[in-house]
C-alpha positions in Angstrom: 20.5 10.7 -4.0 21.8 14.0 -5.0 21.0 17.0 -3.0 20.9 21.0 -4.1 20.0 24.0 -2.3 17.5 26.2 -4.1 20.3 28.5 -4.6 22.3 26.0 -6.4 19.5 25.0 -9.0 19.5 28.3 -9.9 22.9 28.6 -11.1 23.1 24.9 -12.2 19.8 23.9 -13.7 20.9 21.8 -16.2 23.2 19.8 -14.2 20.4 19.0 -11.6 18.1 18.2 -14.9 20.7 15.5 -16.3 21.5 14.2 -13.0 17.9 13.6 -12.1 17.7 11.3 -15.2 19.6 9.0 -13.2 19.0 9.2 -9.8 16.2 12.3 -7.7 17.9 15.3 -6.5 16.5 17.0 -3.4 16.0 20.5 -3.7 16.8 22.5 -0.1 15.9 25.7 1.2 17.4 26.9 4.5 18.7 23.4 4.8 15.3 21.5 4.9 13.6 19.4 2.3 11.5 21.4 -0.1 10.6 19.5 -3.5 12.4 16.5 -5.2 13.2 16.7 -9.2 12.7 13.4 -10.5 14.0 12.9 -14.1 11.3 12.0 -16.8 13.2 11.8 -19.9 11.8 9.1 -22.6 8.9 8.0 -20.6 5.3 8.1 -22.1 3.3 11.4 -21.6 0.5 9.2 -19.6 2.6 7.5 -17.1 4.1 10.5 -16.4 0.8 12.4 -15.3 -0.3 9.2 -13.3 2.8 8.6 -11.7 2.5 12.2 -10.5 -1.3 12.5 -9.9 -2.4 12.9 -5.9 -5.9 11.9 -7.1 -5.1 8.7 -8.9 -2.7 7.3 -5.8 -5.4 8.0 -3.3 -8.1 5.9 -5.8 -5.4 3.4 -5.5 -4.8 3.3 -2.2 -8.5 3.2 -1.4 -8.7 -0.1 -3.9 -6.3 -1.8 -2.1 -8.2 -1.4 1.0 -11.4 -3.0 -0.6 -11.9 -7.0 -0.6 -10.5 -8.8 -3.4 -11.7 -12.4 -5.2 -9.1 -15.2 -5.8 -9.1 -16.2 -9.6 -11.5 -19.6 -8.3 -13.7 -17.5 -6.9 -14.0 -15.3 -9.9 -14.2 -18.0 -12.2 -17.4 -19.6 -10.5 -19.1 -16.3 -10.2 -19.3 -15.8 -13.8 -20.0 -19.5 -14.7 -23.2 -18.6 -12.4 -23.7 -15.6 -14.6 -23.6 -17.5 -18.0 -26.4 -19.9 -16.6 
């Protein structure tokens, strides 16, 4: 992982662009962790805004706390349905 100093993106912006196509760069100011540029060339639109969206992790990671059904149990469930 590649880091920068906010001064440094400044001057080489383009650099830190293509390098973050292959790996994040950590931009620093005053020697602390302030953003990350992570490198989205030639993904979809879509899974860009998702991959980046608070709102749709925290939906996810409230999902995952719910209780799931095994395949079996899913199965029988809708066989009941059918009936």
């Amino acid at each position: 992982m590649k880091t920068v100093n906010a001064r440094g993106l400044q001057k080489k912006i383009k650099e830190c662009v293509d390098m973050s196509q292959r790996d994040q760069v950590v931009i620093t100011r005053r020697g602390k962790p302030a953003a990350v540029l992570v490198g989205v060339e030639g993904k979809d639109w879509g899974d860009v805004v998702l991959q980046t969206s608070s709102r749709f992790w925290k939906l996810i990671e409230e999902r995952r706390k719910e209780s799931t059904l095994s395949m079996r149990e899913l199965r029988t469930r809708l066989k009941k349905r059918k009936k």
